[in-house]
Chimera marker file (.cmm) of the C-alpha trace (Angstrom):
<marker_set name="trace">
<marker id="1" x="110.635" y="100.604" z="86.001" r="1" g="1" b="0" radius="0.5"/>
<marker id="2" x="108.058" y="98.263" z="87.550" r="1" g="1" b="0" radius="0.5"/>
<marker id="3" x="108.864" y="96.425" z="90.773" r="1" g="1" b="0" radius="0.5"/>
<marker id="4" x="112.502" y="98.440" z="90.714" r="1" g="1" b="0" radius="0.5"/>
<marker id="5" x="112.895" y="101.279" z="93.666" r="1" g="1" b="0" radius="0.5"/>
<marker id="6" x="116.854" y="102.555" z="93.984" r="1" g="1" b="0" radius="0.5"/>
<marker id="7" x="117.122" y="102.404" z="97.384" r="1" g="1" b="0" radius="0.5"/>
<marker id="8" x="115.481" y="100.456" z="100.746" r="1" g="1" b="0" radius="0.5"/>
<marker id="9" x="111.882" y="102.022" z="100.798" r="1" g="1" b="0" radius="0.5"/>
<marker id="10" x="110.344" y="102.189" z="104.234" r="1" g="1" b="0" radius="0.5"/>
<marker id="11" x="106.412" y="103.190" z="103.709" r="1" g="1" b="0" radius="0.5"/>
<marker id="12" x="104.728" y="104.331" z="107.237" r="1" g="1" b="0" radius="0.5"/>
<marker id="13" x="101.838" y="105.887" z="108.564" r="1" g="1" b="0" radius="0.5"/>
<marker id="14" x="102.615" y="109.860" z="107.895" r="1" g="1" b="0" radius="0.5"/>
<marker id="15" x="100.216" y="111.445" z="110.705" r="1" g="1" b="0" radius="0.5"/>
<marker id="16" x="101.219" y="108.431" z="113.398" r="1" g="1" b="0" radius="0.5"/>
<marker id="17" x="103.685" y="109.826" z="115.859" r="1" g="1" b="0" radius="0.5"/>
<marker id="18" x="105.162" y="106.370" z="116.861" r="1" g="1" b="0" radius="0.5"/>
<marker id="19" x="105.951" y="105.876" z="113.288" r="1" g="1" b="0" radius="0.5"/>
<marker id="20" x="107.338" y="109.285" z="112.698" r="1" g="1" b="0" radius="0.5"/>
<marker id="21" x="109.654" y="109.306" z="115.745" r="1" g="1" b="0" radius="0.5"/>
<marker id="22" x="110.774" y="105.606" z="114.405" r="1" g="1" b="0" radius="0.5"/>
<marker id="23" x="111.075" y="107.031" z="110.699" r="1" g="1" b="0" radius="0.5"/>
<marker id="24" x="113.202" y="109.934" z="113.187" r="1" g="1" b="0" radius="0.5"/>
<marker id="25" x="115.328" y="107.434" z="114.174" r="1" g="1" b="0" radius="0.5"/>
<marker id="26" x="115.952" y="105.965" z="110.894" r="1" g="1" b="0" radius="0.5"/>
<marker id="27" x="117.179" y="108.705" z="109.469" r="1" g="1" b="0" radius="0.5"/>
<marker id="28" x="119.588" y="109.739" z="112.156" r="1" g="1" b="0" radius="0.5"/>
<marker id="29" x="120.957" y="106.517" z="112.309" r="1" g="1" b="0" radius="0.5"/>
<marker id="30" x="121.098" y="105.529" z="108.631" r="1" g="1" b="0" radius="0.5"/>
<marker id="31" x="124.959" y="106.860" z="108.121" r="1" g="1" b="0" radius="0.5"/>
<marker id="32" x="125.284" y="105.562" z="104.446" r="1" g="1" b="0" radius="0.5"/>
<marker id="33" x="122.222" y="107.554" z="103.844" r="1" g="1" b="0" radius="0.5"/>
<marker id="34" x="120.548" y="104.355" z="102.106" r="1" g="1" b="0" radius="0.5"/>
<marker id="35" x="116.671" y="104.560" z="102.660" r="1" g="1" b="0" radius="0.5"/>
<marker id="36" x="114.403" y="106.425" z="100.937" r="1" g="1" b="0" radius="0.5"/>
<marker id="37" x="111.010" y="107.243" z="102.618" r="1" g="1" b="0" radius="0.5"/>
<marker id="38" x="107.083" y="108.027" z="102.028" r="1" g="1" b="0" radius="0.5"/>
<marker id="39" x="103.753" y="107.803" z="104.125" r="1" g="1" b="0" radius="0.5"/>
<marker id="40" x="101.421" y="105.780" z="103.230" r="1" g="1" b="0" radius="0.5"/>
<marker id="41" x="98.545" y="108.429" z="102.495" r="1" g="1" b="0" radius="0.5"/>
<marker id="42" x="100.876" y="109.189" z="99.474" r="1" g="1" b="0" radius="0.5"/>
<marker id="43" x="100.349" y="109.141" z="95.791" r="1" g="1" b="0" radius="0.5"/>
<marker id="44" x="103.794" y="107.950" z="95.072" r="1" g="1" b="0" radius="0.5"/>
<marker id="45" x="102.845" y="105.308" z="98.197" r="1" g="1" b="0" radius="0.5"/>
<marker id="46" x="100.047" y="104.176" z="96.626" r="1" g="1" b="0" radius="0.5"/>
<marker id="47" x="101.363" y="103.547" z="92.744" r="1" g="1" b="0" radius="0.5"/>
<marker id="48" x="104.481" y="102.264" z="94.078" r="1" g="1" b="0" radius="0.5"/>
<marker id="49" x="102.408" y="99.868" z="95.940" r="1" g="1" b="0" radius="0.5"/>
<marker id="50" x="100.251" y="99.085" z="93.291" r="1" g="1" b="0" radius="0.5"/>
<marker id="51" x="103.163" y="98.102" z="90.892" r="1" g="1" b="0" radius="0.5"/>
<marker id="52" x="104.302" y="95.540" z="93.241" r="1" g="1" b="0" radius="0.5"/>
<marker id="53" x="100.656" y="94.000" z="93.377" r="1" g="1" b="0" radius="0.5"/>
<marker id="54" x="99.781" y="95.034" z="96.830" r="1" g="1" b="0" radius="0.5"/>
<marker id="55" x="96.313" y="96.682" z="96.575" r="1" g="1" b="0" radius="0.5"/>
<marker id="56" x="95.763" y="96.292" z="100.341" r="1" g="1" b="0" radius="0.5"/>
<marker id="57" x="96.698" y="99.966" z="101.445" r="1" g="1" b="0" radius="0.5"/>
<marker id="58" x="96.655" y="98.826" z="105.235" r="1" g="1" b="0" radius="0.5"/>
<marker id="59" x="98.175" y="101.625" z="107.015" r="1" g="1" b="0" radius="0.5"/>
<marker id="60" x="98.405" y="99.675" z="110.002" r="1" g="1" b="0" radius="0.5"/>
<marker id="61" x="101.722" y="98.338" z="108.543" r="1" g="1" b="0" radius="0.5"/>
<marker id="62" x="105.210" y="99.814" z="107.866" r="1" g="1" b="0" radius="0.5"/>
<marker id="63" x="106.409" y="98.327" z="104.751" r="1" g="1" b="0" radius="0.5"/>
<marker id="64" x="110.241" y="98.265" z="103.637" r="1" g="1" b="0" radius="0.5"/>
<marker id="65" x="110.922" y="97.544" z="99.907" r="1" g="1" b="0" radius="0.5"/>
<marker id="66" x="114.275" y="96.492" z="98.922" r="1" g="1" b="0" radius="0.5"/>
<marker id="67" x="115.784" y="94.049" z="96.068" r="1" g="1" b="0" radius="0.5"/>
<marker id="68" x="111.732" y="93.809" z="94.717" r="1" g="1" b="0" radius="0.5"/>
<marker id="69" x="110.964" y="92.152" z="97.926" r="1" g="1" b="0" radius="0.5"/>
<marker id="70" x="107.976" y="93.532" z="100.853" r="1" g="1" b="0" radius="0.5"/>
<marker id="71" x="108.604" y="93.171" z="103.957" r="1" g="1" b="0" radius="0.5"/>
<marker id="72" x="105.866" y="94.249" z="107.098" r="1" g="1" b="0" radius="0.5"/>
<marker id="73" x="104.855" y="94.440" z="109.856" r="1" g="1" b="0" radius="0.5"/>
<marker id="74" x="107.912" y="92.534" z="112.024" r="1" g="1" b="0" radius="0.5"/>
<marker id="75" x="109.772" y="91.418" z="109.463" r="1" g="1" b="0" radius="0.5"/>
<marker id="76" x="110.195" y="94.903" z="108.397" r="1" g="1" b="0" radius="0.5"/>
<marker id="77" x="111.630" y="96.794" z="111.276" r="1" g="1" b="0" radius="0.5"/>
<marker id="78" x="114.167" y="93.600" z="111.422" r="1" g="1" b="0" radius="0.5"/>
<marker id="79" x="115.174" y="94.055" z="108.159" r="1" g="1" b="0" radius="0.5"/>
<marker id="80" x="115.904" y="97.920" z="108.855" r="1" g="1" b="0" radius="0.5"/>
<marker id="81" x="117.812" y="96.845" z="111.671" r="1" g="1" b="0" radius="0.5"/>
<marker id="82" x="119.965" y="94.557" z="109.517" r="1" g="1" b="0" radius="0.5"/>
<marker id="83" x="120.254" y="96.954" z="106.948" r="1" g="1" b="0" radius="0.5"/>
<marker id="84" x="121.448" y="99.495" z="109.385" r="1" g="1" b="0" radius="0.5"/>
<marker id="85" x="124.349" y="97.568" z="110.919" r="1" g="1" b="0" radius="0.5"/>
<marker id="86" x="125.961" y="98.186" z="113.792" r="1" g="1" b="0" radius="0.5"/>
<marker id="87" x="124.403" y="97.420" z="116.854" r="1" g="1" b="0" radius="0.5"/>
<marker id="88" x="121.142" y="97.662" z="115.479" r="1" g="1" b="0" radius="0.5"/>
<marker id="89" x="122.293" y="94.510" z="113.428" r="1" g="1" b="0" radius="0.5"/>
<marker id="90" x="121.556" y="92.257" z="116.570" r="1" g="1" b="0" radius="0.5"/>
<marker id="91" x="118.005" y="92.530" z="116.712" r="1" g="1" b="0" radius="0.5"/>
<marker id="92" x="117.522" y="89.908" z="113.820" r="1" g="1" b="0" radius="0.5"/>
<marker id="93" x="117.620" y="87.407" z="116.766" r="1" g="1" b="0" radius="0.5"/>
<marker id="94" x="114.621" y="88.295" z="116.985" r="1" g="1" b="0" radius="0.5"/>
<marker id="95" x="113.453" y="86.209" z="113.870" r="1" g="1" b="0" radius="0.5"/>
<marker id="96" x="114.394" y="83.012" z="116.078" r="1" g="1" b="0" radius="0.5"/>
<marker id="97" x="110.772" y="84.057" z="117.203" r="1" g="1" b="0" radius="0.5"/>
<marker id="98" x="108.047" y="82.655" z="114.870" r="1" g="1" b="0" radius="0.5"/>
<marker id="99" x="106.429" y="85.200" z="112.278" r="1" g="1" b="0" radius="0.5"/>
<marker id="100" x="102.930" y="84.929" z="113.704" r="1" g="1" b="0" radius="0.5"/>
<marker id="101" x="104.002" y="85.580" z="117.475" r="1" g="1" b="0" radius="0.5"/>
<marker id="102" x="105.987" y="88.671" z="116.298" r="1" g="1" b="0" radius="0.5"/>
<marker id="103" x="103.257" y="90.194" z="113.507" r="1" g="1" b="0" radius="0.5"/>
<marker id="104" x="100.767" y="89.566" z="117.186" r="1" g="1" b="0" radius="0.5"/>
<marker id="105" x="103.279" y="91.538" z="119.533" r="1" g="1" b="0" radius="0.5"/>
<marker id="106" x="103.450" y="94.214" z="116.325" r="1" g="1" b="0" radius="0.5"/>
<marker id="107" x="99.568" y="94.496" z="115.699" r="1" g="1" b="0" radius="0.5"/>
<marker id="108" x="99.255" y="94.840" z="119.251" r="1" g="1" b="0" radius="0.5"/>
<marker id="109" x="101.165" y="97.428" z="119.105" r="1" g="1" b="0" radius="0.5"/>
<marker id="110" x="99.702" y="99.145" z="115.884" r="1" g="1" b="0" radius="0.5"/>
<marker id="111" x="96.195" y="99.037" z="117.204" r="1" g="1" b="0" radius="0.5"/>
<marker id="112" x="97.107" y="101.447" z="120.260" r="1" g="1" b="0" radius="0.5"/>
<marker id="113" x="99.692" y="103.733" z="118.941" r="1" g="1" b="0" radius="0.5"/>
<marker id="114" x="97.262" y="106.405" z="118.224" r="1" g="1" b="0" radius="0.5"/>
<marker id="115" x="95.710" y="106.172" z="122.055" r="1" g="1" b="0" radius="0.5"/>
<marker id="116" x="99.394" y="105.404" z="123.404" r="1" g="1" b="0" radius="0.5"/>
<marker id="117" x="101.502" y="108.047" z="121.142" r="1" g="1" b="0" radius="0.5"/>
<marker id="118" x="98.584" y="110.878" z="119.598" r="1" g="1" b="0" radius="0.5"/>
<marker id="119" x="97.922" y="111.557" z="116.194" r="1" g="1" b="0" radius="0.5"/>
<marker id="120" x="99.198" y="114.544" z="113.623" r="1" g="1" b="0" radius="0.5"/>
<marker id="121" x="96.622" y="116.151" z="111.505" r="1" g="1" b="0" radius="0.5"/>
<marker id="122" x="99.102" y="115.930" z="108.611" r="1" g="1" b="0" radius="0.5"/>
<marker id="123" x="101.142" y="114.232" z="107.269" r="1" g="1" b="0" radius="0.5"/>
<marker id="124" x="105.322" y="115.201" z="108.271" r="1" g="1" b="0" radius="0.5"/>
<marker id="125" x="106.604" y="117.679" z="105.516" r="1" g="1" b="0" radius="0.5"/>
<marker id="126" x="110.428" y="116.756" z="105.933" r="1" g="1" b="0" radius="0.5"/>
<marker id="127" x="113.341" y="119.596" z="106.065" r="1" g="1" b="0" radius="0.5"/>
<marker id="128" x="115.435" y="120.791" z="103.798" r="1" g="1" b="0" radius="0.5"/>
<marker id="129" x="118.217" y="118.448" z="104.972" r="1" g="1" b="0" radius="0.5"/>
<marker id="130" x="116.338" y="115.111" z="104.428" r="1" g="1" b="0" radius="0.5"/>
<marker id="131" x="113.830" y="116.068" z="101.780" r="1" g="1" b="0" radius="0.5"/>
<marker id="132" x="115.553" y="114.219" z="98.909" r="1" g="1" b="0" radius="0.5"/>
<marker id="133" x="115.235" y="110.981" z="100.855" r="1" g="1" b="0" radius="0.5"/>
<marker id="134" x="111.504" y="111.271" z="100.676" r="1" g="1" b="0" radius="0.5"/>
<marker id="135" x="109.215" y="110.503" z="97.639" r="1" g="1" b="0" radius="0.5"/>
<link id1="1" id2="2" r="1" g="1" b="0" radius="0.2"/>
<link id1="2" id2="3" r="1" g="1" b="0" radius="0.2"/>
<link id1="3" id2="4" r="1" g="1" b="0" radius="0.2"/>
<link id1="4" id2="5" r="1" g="1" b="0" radius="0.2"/>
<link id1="5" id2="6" r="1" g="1" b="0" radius="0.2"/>
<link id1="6" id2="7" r="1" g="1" b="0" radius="0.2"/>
<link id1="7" id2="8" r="1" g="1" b="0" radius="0.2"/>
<link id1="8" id2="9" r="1" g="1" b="0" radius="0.2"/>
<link id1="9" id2="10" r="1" g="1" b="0" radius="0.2"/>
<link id1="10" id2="11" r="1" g="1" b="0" radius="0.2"/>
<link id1="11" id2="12" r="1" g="1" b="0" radius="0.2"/>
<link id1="12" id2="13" r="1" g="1" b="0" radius="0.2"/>
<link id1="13" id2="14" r="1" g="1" b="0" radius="0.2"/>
<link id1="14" id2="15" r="1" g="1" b="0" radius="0.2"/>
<link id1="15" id2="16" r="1" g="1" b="0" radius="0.2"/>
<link id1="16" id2="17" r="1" g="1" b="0" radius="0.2"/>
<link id1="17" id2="18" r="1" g="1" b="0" radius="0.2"/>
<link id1="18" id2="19" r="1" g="1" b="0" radius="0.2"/>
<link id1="19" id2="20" r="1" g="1" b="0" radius="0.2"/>
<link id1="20" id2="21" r="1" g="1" b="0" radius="0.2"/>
<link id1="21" id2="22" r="1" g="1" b="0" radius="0.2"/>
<link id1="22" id2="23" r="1" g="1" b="0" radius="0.2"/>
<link id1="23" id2="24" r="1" g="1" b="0" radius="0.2"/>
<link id1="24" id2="25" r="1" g="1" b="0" radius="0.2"/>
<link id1="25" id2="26" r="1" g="1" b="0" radius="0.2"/>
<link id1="26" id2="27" r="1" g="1" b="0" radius="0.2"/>
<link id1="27" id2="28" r="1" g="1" b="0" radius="0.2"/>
<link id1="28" id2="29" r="1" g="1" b="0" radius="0.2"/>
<link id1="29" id2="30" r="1" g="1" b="0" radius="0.2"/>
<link id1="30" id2="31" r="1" g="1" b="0" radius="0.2"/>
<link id1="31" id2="32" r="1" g="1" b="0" radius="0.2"/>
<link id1="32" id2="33" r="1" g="1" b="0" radius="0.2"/>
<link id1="33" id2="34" r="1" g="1" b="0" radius="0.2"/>
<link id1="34" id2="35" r="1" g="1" b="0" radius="0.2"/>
<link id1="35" id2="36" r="1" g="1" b="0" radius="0.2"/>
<link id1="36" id2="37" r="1" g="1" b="0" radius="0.2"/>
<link id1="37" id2="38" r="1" g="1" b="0" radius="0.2"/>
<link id1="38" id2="39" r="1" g="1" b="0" radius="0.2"/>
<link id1="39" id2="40" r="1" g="1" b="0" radius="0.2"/>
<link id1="40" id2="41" r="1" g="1" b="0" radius="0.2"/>
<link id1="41" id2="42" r="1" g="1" b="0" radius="0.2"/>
<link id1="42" id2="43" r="1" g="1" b="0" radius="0.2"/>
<link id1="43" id2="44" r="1" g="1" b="0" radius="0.2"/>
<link id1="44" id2="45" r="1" g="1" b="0" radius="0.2"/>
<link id1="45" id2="46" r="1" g="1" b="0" radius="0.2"/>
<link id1="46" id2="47" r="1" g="1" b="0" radius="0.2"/>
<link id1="47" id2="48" r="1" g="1" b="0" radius="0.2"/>
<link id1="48" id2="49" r="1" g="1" b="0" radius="0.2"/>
<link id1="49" id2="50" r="1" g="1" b="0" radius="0.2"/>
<link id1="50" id2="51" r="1" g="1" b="0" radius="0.2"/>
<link id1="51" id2="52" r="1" g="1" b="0" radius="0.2"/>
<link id1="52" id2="53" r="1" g="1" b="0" radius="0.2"/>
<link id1="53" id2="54" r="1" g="1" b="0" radius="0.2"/>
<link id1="54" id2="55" r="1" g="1" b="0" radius="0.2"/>
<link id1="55" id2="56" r="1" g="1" b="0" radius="0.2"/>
<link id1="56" id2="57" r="1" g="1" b="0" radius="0.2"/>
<link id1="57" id2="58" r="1" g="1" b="0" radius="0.2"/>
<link id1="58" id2="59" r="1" g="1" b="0" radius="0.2"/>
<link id1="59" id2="60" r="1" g="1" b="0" radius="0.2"/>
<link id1="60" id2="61" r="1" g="1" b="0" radius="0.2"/>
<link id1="61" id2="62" r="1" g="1" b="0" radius="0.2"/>
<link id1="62" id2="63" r="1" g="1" b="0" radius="0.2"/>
<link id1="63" id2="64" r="1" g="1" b="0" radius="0.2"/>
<link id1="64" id2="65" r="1" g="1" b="0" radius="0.2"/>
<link id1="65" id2="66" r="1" g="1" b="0" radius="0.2"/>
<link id1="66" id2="67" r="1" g="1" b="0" radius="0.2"/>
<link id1="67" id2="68" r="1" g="1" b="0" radius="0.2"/>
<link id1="68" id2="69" r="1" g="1" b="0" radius="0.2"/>
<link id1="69" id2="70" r="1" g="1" b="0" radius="0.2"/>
<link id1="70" id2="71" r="1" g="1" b="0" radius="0.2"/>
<link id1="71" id2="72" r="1" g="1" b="0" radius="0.2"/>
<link id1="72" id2="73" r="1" g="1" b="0" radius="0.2"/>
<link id1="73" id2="74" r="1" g="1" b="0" radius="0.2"/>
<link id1="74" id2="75" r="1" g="1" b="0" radius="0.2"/>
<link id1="75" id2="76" r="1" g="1" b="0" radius="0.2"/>
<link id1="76" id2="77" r="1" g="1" b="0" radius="0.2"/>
<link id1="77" id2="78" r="1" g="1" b="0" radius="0.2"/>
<link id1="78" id2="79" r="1" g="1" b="0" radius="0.2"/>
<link id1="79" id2="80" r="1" g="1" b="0" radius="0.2"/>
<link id1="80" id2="81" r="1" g="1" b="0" radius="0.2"/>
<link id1="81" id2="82" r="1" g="1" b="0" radius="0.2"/>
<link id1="82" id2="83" r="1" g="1" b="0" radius="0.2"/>
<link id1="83" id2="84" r="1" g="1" b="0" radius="0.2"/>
<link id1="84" id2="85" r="1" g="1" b="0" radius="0.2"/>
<link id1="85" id2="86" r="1" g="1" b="0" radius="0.2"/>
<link id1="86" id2="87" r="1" g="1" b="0" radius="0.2"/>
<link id1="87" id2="88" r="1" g="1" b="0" radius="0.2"/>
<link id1="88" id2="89" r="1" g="1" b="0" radius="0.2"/>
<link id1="89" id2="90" r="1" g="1" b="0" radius="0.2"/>
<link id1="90" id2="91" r="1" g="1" b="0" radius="0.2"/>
<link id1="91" id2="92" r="1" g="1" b="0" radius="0.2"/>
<link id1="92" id2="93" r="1" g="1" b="0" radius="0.2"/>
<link id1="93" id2="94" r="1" g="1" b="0" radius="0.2"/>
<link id1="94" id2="95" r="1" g="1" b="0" radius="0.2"/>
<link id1="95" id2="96" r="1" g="1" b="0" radius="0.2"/>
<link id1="96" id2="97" r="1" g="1" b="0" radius="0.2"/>
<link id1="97" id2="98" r="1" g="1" b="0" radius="0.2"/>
<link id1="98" id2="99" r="1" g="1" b="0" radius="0.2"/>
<link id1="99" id2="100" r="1" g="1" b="0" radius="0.2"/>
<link id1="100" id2="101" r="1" g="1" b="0" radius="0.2"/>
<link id1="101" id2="102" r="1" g="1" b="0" radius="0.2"/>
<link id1="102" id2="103" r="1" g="1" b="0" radius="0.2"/>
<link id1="103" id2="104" r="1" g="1" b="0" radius="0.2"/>
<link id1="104" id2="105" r="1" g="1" b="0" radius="0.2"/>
<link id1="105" id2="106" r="1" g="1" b="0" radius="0.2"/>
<link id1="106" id2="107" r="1" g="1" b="0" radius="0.2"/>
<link id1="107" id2="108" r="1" g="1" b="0" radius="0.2"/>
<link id1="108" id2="109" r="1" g="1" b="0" radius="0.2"/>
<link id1="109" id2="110" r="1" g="1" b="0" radius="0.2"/>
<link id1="110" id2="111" r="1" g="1" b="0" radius="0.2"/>
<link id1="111" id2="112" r="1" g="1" b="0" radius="0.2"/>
<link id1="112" id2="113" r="1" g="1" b="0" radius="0.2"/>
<link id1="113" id2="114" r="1" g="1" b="0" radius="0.2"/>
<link id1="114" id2="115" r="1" g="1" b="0" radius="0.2"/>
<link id1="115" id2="116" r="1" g="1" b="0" radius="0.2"/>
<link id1="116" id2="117" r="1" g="1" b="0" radius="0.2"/>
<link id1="117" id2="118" r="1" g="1" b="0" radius="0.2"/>
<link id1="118" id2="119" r="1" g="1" b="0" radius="0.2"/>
<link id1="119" id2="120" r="1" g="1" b="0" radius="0.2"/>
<link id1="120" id2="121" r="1" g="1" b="0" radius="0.2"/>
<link id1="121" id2="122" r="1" g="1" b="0" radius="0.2"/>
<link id1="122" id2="123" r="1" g="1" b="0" radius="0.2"/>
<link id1="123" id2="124" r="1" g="1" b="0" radius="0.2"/>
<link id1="124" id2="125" r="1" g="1" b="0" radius="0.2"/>
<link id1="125" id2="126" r="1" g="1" b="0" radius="0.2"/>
<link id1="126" id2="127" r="1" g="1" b="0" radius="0.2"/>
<link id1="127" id2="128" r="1" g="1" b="0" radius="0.2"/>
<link id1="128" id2="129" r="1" g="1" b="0" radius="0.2"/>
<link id1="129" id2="130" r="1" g="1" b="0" radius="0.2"/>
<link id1="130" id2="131" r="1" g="1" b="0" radius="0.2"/>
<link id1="131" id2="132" r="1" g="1" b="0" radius="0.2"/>
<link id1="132" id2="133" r="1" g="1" b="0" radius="0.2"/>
<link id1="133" id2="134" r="1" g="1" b="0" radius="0.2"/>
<link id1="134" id2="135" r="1" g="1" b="0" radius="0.2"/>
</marker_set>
Protein backbone atom coordinates (compact mmCIF):
# COMPACT_ATOMS: atom_id res chain seq x y z
CA UNK A 1 0.00 0.00 0.00
CA UNK A 2 3.01 2.34 0.11
CA UNK A 3 2.90 5.65 -1.75
CA UNK A 4 -0.98 4.63 -2.82
CA UNK A 5 -3.88 6.95 -1.02
CA UNK A 6 -7.58 6.37 -2.85
CA UNK A 7 -8.49 9.65 -3.12
CA UNK A 8 -6.83 13.53 -3.36
CA UNK A 9 -5.37 13.91 0.27
CA UNK A 10 -5.23 17.48 1.48
CA UNK A 11 -3.02 17.46 4.92
CA UNK A 12 -3.46 20.97 6.94
CA UNK A 13 -2.79 22.48 10.07
CA UNK A 14 -5.85 21.02 12.39
CA UNK A 15 -5.91 23.87 15.22
CA UNK A 16 -5.23 26.84 12.37
CA UNK A 17 -8.48 28.57 11.68
CA UNK A 18 -7.44 29.89 8.17
CA UNK A 19 -6.80 26.37 7.25
CA UNK A 20 -9.92 24.98 8.74
CA UNK A 21 -12.29 27.55 7.17
CA UNK A 22 -10.27 26.69 3.72
CA UNK A 23 -10.55 22.80 4.51
CA UNK A 24 -14.59 24.36 5.14
CA UNK A 25 -14.63 25.39 1.87
CA UNK A 26 -13.30 22.36 0.36
CA UNK A 27 -15.66 20.30 1.47
CA UNK A 28 -18.68 22.32 0.57
CA UNK A 29 -17.51 22.79 -2.70
CA UNK A 30 -16.07 19.37 -3.54
CA UNK A 31 -19.54 18.00 -5.26
CA UNK A 32 -18.02 14.60 -6.45
CA UNK A 33 -17.07 14.19 -2.90
CA UNK A 34 -13.33 13.33 -4.05
CA UNK A 35 -10.88 14.48 -1.21
CA UNK A 36 -10.13 12.87 1.69
CA UNK A 37 -8.71 14.93 4.65
CA UNK A 38 -6.34 14.88 7.93
CA UNK A 39 -4.36 17.52 10.09
CA UNK A 40 -1.15 17.39 10.24
CA UNK A 41 -0.74 16.70 14.14
CA UNK A 42 -2.16 13.25 13.05
CA UNK A 43 -0.88 9.77 13.35
CA UNK A 44 -2.32 8.70 10.10
CA UNK A 45 -0.63 12.34 8.88
CA UNK A 46 2.47 11.48 9.99
CA UNK A 47 2.90 7.60 8.60
CA UNK A 48 1.26 8.59 5.52
CA UNK A 49 3.88 11.16 5.25
CA UNK A 50 6.55 9.08 6.16
CA UNK A 51 5.75 6.43 3.41
CA UNK A 52 6.10 8.96 0.80
CA UNK A 53 9.66 9.97 2.21
CA UNK A 54 8.75 13.29 3.59
CA UNK A 55 10.14 13.34 7.18
CA UNK A 56 9.88 17.16 7.31
CA UNK A 57 6.49 17.44 9.32
CA UNK A 58 6.38 21.32 8.55
CA UNK A 59 3.01 22.32 9.53
CA UNK A 60 3.44 25.51 7.99
CA UNK A 61 2.36 23.77 4.71
CA UNK A 62 -0.91 22.27 3.35
CA UNK A 63 0.00 19.30 1.43
CA UNK A 64 -2.38 17.59 -1.28
CA UNK A 65 -1.48 13.98 -2.30
CA UNK A 66 -2.89 12.64 -5.39
CA UNK A 67 -1.62 10.03 -8.22
CA UNK A 68 1.71 9.44 -5.59
CA UNK A 69 2.59 12.97 -6.23
CA UNK A 70 3.05 16.08 -3.14
CA UNK A 71 2.11 19.05 -3.82
CA UNK A 72 2.55 22.37 -1.12
CA UNK A 73 2.47 25.19 -0.26
CA UNK A 74 1.09 27.10 -3.74
CA UNK A 75 1.15 24.50 -5.85
CA UNK A 76 -1.23 22.79 -3.64
CA UNK A 77 -4.20 25.02 -3.25
CA UNK A 78 -3.87 25.29 -7.31
CA UNK A 79 -4.09 21.87 -7.70
CA UNK A 80 -7.37 21.76 -5.42
CA UNK A 81 -8.66 24.36 -7.50
CA UNK A 82 -8.11 22.30 -10.65
CA UNK A 83 -9.31 19.35 -9.15
CA UNK A 84 -12.44 21.08 -8.12
CA UNK A 85 -13.55 22.41 -11.51
CA UNK A 86 -15.78 24.82 -12.17
CA UNK A 87 -14.91 28.19 -11.61
CA UNK A 88 -12.45 27.36 -9.19
CA UNK A 89 -10.65 25.71 -12.27
CA UNK A 90 -9.38 29.27 -13.36
CA UNK A 91 -7.10 29.96 -10.70
CA UNK A 92 -4.31 27.68 -12.28
CA UNK A 93 -3.40 30.96 -14.13
CA UNK A 94 -1.95 31.52 -11.41
CA UNK A 95 1.01 29.05 -12.12
CA UNK A 96 1.97 31.58 -15.06
CA UNK A 97 3.54 33.10 -11.79
CA UNK A 98 6.95 31.54 -10.93
CA UNK A 99 7.00 28.86 -7.99
CA UNK A 100 9.29 30.87 -5.75
CA UNK A 101 7.20 34.24 -6.00
CA UNK A 102 4.01 32.24 -5.15
CA UNK A 103 5.57 29.73 -2.18
CA UNK A 104 6.85 33.82 -0.88
CA UNK A 105 3.21 35.34 -1.19
CA UNK A 106 2.06 31.74 0.60
CA UNK A 107 4.74 31.74 3.49
CA UNK A 108 3.87 35.18 3.98
CA UNK A 109 0.83 34.27 4.52
CA UNK A 110 1.48 31.10 6.75
CA UNK A 111 3.69 32.98 9.11
CA UNK A 112 0.70 35.39 10.24
CA UNK A 113 -2.33 33.28 10.08
CA UNK A 114 -2.25 32.53 13.69
CA UNK A 115 -1.93 36.55 14.62
CA UNK A 116 -4.32 37.38 11.53
CA UNK A 117 -7.03 34.37 11.95
CA UNK A 118 -6.51 32.88 16.00
CA UNK A 119 -5.69 29.57 16.93
CA UNK A 120 -7.97 26.35 18.18
CA UNK A 121 -6.74 24.45 21.10
CA UNK A 122 -7.64 21.26 19.20
CA UNK A 123 -7.60 19.91 16.56
CA UNK A 124 -11.42 20.01 14.37
CA UNK A 125 -13.33 16.70 15.24
CA UNK A 126 -15.49 16.62 11.93
CA UNK A 127 -19.47 15.77 11.96
CA UNK A 128 -21.19 13.01 11.35
CA UNK A 129 -21.85 14.09 7.74
CA UNK A 130 -18.16 14.45 6.63
CA UNK A 131 -16.41 12.13 9.04
CA UNK A 132 -15.69 9.37 6.50
CA UNK A 133 -13.76 11.87 4.40
CA UNK A 134 -11.30 12.27 7.19
CA UNK A 135 -8.45 9.84 8.20
Amino acid sequence: MKNTIPKPLLLFDGVCNLCNSSVQFVIKHDKKQQFLFSSLQSDAAKEILLQFGEINMNLDSIILITDAKIYSKSSAILKIAELLGGYYAVGIIFYIIPKFIRDKIYDFVAKNRYKWYGKRENCMIPNKKIKSRFL
